[in-house]
C-alpha positions in Angstrom: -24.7 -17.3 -12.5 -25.1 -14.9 -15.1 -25.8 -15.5 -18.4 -25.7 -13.1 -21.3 -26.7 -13.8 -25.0 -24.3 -12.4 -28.3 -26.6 -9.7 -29.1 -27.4 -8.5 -25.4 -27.5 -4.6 -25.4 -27.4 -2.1 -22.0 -28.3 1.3 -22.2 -27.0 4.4 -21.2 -28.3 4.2 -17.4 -27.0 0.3 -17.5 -28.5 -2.8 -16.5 -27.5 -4.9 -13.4 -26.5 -8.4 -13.4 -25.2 -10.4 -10.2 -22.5 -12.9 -10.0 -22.2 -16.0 -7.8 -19.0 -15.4 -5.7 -17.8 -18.8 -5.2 -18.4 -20.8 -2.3 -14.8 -21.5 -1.7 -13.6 -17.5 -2.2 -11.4 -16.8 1.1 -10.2 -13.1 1.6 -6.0 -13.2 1.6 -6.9 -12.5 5.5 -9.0 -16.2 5.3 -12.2 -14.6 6.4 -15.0 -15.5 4.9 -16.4 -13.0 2.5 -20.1 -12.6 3.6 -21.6 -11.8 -0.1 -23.0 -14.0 -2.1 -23.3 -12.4 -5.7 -20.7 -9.9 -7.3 -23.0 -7.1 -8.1 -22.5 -5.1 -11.4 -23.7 -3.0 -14.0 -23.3 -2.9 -17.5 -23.3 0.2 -19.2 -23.6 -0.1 -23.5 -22.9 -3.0 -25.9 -21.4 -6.1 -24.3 -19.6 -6.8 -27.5 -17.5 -3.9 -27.8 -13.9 -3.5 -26.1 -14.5 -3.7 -22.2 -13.8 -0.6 -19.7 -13.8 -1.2 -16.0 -14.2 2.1 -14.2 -14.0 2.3 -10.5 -13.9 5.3 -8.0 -13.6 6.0 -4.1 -14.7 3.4 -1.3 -18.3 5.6 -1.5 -19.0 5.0 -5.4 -19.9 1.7 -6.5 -21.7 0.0 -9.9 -24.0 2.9 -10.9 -21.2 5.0 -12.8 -23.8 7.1 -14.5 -25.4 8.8 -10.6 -21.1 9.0 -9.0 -18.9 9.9 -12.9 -21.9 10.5 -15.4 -19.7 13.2 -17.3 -17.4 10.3 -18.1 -19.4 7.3 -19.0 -22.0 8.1 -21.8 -22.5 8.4 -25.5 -19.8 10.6 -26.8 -18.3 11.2 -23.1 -14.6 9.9 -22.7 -15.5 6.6 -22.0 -17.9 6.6 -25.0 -20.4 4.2 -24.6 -20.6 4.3 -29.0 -17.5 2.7 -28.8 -17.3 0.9 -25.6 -19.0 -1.0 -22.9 -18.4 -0.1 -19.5 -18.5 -1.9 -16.2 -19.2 -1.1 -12.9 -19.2 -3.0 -9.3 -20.1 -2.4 -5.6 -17.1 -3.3 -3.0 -17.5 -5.8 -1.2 -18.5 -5.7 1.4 -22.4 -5.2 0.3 -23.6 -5.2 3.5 -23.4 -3.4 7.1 -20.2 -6.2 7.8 -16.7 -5.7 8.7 -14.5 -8.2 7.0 -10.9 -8.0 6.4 -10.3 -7.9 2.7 -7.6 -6.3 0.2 -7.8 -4.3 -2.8 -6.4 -7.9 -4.4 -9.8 -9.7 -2.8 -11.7 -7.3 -4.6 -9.4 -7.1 -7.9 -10.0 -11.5 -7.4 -13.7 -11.0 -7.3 -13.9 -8.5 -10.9 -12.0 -12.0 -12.6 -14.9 -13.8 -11.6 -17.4 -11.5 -13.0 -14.9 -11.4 -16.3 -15.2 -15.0 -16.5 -18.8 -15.0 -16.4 -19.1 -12.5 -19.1 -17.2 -14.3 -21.0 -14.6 -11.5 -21.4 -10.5 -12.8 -21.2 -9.0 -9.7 -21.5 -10.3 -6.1 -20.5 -9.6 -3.3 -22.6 -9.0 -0.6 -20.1 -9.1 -0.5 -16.0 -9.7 3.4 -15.4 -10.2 4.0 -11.5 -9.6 7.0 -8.9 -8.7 6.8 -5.6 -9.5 3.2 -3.8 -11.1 2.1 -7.3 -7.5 2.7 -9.4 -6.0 0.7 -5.9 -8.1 -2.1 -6.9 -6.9 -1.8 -10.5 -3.1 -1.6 -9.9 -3.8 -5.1 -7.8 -5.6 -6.4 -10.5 -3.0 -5.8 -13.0 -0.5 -7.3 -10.8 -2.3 -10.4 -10.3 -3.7 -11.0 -13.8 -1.6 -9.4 -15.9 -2.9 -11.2 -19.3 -6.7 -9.8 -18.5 -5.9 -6.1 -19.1 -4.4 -4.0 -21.5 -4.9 -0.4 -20.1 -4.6 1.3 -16.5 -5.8 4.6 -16.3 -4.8 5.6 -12.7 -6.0 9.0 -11.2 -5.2 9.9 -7.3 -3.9 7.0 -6.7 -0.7 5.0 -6.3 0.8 1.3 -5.3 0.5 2.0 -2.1 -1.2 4.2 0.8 0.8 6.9 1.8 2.1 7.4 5.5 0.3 10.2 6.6 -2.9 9.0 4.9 -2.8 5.5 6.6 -2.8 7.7 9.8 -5.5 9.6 9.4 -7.3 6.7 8.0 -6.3 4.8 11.1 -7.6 7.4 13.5 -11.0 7.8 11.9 -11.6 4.2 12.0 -10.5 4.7 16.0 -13.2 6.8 16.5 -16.2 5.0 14.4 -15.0 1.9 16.9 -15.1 4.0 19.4 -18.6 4.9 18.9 -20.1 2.0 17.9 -18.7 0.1 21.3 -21.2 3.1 23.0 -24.1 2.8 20.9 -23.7 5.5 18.6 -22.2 4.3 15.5 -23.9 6.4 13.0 -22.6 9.8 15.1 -19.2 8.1 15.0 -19.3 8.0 10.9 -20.4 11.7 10.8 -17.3 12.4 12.8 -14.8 10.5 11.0 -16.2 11.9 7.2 -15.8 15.0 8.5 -12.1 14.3 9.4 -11.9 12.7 5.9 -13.0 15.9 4.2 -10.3 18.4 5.8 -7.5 15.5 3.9 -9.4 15.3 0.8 -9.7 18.8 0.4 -6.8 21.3 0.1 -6.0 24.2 2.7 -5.5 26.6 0.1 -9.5 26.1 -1.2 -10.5 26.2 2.4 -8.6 29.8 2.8 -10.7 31.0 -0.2 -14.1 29.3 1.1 -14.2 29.8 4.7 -12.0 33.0 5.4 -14.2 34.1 8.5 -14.0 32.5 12.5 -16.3 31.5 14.7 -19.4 32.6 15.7 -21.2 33.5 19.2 -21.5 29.3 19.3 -18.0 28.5 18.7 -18.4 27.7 15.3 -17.4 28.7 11.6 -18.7 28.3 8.1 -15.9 25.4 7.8 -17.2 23.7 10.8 -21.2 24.0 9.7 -19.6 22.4 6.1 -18.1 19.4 7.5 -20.5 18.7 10.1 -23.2 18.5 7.0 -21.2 16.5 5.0 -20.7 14.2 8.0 -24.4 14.1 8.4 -25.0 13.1 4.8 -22.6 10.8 4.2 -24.2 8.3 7.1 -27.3 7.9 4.5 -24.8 6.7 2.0 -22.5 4.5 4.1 -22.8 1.6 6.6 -20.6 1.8 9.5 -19.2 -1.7 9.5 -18.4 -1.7 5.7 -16.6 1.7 5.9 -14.4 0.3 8.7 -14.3 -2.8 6.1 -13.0 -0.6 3.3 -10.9 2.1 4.9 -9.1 -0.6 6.4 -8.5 -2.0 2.8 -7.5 0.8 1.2 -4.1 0.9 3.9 -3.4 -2.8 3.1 -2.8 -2.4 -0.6 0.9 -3.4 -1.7 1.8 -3.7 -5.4 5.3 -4.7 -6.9 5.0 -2.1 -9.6 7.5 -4.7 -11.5 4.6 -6.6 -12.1 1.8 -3.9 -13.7 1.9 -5.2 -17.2 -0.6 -3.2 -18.4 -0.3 0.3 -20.2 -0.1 2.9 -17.8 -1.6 6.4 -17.6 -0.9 8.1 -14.4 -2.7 11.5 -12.9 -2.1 13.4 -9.4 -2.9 16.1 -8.1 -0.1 18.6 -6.6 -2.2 19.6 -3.8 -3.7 16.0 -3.6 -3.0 15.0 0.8 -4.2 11.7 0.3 -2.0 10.0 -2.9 1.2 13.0 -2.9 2.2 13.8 -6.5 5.5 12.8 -5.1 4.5 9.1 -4.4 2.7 8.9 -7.7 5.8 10.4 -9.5 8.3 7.5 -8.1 5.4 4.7 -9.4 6.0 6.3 -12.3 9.7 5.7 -12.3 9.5 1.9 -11.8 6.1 0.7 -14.1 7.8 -1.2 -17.2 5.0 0.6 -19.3 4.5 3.7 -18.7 2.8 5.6 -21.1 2.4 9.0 -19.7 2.3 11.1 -16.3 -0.4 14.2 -16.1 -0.5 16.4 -13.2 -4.2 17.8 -12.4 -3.2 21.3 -10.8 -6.4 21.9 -8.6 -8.0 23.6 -5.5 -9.6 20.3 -4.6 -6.8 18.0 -3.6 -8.1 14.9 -3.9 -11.9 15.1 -5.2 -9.7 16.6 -8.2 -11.3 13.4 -10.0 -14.5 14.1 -8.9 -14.5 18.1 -9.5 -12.4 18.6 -12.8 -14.4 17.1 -14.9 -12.8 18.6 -18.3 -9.1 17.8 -17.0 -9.9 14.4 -15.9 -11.8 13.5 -19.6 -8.9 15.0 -21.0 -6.7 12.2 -19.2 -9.1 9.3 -19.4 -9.3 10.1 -23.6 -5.4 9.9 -23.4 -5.3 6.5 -22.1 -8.3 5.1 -23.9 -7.1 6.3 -27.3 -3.6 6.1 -27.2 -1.4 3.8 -29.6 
């Protein structure tokens, strides 16, 4: 279990600490969750107000490799001020397991209560990671002040839940025929044409195919697809896409503060769906929209815009 003392420090580039998951923990599903430690990283001093930040299903404890522009010394989630945390999803390993956003939201509490920490500050997540806060708000209401929700809503949208349905279709597929990590390649590409918009596609790729059948757009994807099976385990991404489309959150029952952010040409959380959460959190404190090319990755790739939003939550009244 871990144990910190008063006048324990963390840098700038953090330092890890696991937590014992306990040995009764059942997902909402029953399974049995196969890690044994919540694994975390602590970014500046432990004794100043506590930010969770959490990002996509890829990102994970090390927020200063996936969002360094946003958790440093003087960034918007200054670590002069603040001390940031950051966790892996579970699962850890190459597993699939049938867990919720509320499994995961169940396993931050713990490592709260072994920090010592009641109440969080601030929750500021994108994509899955803001998922993951909404259910944590819902579910522990007293633990958090602040949401700071960017491409994300209370629940998956329609069309997304599709597309995330067929691309765990085909990693099944794949693995059943021995191929598992040409299966992943295949469904990140799919993933990138829905996180990205058309209209930055028009301006990248504007040319067709070649002598081979292929374009610039198709030589883009497939490298992405390559590179993302370095960076991802085929079992825990069917684990985690899978979570993502089981998320459901009374918005009734958010609490917290709320800062909102979509993007307009976002495919994945519409502005549209994010605008109606807006309409039903008891406390909303304020709704940005993040016009961008990138859809999506707009919390990834607009790094000004996006500091802009996370200062907004962190230092409003």
């Amino acid at each position: 279990m871990l144990a910190l003392k008063p006048e324990a420090r963390a840098s700038v580039r953090g330092e890890d600490y696991l937590v014992d998951v306990p040995s009764d923990f059942r997902c909402e599903s029953a399974d049995v969750l196969p890690d044994a430690h919540v694994r975390l990283r602590l970014y500046g001093d432990v004794r100043r107000p506590l930010v969770v930040v959490s990002g996509g299903i890829s990102s994970g404890r090390l927020l200063h490799e996936w969002w360094s522009e946003h958790v440093d010394n003087g960034a918007a989630i200054d670590l002069t001020r603040f001390c940031a945390l950051g966790f892996d999803f579970a699962p850890t390993e190459d597993v699939r397991v049938r867990l919720s956003p509320r499994d995961q939201a169940r396993l931050v509490a713990t490592a709260l209560d072994s920090l010592g920490v009641e109440r969080a500050f601030a929750w500021v997540g994108a994509s899955y990671g803001a998922m993951v806060g909404f259910a944590f708000a819902a579910e522990t209401p007293e633990r958090l002040e602040r949401l700071c929700a960017i491409s994300a809503a209370h629940k998956p949208a329609v069309l997304a839940r599709g597309w995330r349905g067929v691309q765990r279709r085909i990693v099944e597929f794949a693995i059943s025929h021995g191929v598992a990590e040409e299966g992943l390649s295949l469904a990140r590409q799919l993933a990138m044409i829905t996180y990205r918009s058309a209209e930055e596609f028009e301006e990248r790729f504007p040319g067709g195919v070649d002598a081979g059948g292929r374009s610039d757009l198709d030589r883009y994807l497939v490298a992405r697809g390559d590179s993302y099976v370095g960076a991802m385990a085929p079992q825990r991404w069917l684990s985690l896409s899978e979570a993502i489309d089981r998320l459901q959150v009374d918005p009734a029952q958010v609490r917290a503060t709320v800062t909102l952010a979509g993007c307009p040409t976002d495919q994945i959380a519409p502005i549209e769906l994010i605008q109606d959460l807006s309409r039903h959190l008891p406390r909303l404190s304020a709704l940005h929209e993040l016009p961008s090319l990138y859809g999506h990755d707009a919390f990834l790739k607009e790094p000004a815009r996006v500091a802009a939003i996370i200062r907004s939550c962190l230092e409003g009244a």
